[in-house]
C-alpha positions in Angstrom: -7.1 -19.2 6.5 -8.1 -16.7 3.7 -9.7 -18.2 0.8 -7.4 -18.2 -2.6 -9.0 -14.9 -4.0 -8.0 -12.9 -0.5 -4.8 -14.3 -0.5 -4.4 -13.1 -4.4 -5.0 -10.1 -3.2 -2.8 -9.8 -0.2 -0.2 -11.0 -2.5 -0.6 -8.1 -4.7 -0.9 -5.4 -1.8 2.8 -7.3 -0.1 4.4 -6.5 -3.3 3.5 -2.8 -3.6 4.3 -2.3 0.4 8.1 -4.2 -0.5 8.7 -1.7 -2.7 8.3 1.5 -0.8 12.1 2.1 0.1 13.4 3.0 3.8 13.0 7.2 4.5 9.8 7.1 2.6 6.1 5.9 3.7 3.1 5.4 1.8 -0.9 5.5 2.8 -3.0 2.2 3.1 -5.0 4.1 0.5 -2.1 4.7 -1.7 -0.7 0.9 -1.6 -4.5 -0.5 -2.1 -4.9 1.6 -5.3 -1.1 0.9 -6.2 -2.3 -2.8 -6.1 -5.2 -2.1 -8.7 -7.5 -1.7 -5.8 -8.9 1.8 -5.5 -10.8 2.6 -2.4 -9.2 -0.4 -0.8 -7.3 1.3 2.2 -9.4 -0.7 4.3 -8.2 -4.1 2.3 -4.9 -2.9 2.7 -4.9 -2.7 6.5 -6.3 -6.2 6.5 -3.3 -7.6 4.5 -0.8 -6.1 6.8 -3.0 -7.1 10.2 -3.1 -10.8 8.7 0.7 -10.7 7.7 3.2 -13.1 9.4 6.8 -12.4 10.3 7.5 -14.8 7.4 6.1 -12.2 4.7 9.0 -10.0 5.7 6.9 -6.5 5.1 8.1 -3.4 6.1 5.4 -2.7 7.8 6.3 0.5 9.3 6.2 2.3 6.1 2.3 1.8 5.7 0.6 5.0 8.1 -3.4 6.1 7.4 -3.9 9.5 6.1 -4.3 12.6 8.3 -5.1 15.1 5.6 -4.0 16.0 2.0 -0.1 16.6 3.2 0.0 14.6 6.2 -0.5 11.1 7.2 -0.7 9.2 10.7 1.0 6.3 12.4 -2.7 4.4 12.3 -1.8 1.6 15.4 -4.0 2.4 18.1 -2.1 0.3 20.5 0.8 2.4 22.6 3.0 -0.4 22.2 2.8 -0.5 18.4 2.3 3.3 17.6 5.8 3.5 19.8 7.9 0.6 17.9 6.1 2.2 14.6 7.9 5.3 14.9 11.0 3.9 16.3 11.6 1.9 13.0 10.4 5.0 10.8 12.9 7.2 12.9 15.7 5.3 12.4 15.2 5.4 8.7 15.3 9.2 8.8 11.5 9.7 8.7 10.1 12.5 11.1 7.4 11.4 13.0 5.5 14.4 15.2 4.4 14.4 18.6 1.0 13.5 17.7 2.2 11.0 14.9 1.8 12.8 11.8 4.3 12.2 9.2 4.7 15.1 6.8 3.6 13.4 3.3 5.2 16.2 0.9 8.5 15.1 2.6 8.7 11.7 3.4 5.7 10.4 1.0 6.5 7.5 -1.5 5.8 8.8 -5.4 6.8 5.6 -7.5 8.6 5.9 -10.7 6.5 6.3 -13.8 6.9 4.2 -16.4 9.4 6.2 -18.1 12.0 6.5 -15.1 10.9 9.8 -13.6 8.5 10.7 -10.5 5.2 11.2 -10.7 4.1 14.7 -9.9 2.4 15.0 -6.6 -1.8 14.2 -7.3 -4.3 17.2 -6.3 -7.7 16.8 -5.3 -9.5 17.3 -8.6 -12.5 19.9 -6.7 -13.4 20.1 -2.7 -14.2 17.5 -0.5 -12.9 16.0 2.8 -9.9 14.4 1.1 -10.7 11.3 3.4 -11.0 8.8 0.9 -14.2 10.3 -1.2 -14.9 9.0 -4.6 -13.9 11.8 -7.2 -16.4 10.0 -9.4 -19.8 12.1 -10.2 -22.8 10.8 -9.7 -24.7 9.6 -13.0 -27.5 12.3 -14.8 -30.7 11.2 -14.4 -31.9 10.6 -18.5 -35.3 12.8 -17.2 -34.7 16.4 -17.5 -38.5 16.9 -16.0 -39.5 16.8 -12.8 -41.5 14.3 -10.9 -45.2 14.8 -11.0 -47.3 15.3 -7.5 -49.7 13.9 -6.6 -51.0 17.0 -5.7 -51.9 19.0 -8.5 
């Protein structure tokens, strides 16, 4: 059994995944940082594998990310991947060949606070778009370089 802080946790991540409505799916990346856990795609997967019937989930609606417009039914079982997108095509979601779910269609953007969507986030400079921090990495307070031992 998960000790009382992971199951806090879970908690939170359930409630975000309830409210992403049928015809629309979100990334395990998207719900962990919807949660207040950014970088958490991972924790999010872990919630949903750990879930019970009795949490009542829609489970479906949770795919990884295959890209800055697309995402990917993430089940690497055939079984699951194929009851996955049964349950995401039956609520009007397109699901490709290969699994990839066009996010600029079909992707959840929750209400702000004031009623309306949000706009659709771009990467802020380059990078794989896989999950990378757009944080920078802190200045060093030495502008000089490091002496050799060589001199």
């Amino acid at each position: 059994m998960p000790s009382t802080d992971l199951q806090k946790m879970y908690a939170r991540i359930h409630v975000v995944i309830r409210k992403i409505p049928r015809g629309h799916v979100a990334t395990y990346g998207q719900v962990a940082e919807l949660a207040g856990f950014p970088g958490g795609a991972r924790i999010a997967a872990a919630a949903l594998k750990t879930s019970t019937p009795e949490h009542r989930l829609p489970w479906q609606r949770v795919i990884g990310k295959a890209g800055g417009r697309r995402g990917r039914i993430a089940i690497h079982d055939p079984v699951g991947a194929a009851v996955q997108r049964q349950l995401l095509e039956d609520e009007g979601v397109a699901v490709g060949d290969r699994g990839l779910v066009a996010l600029d269609v079909y992707g959840w953007l929750p209400a702000a606070a004031n009623g309306r969507r949000q706009p659709a986030r771009r990467p802020a400079r380059g990078g794989s778009g896989r999950g990378a921090s757009l944080r920078q990495r802190p200045r060093s307070a030495s502008t000089r370089r490091a002496s050799s031992s060589r001199r």
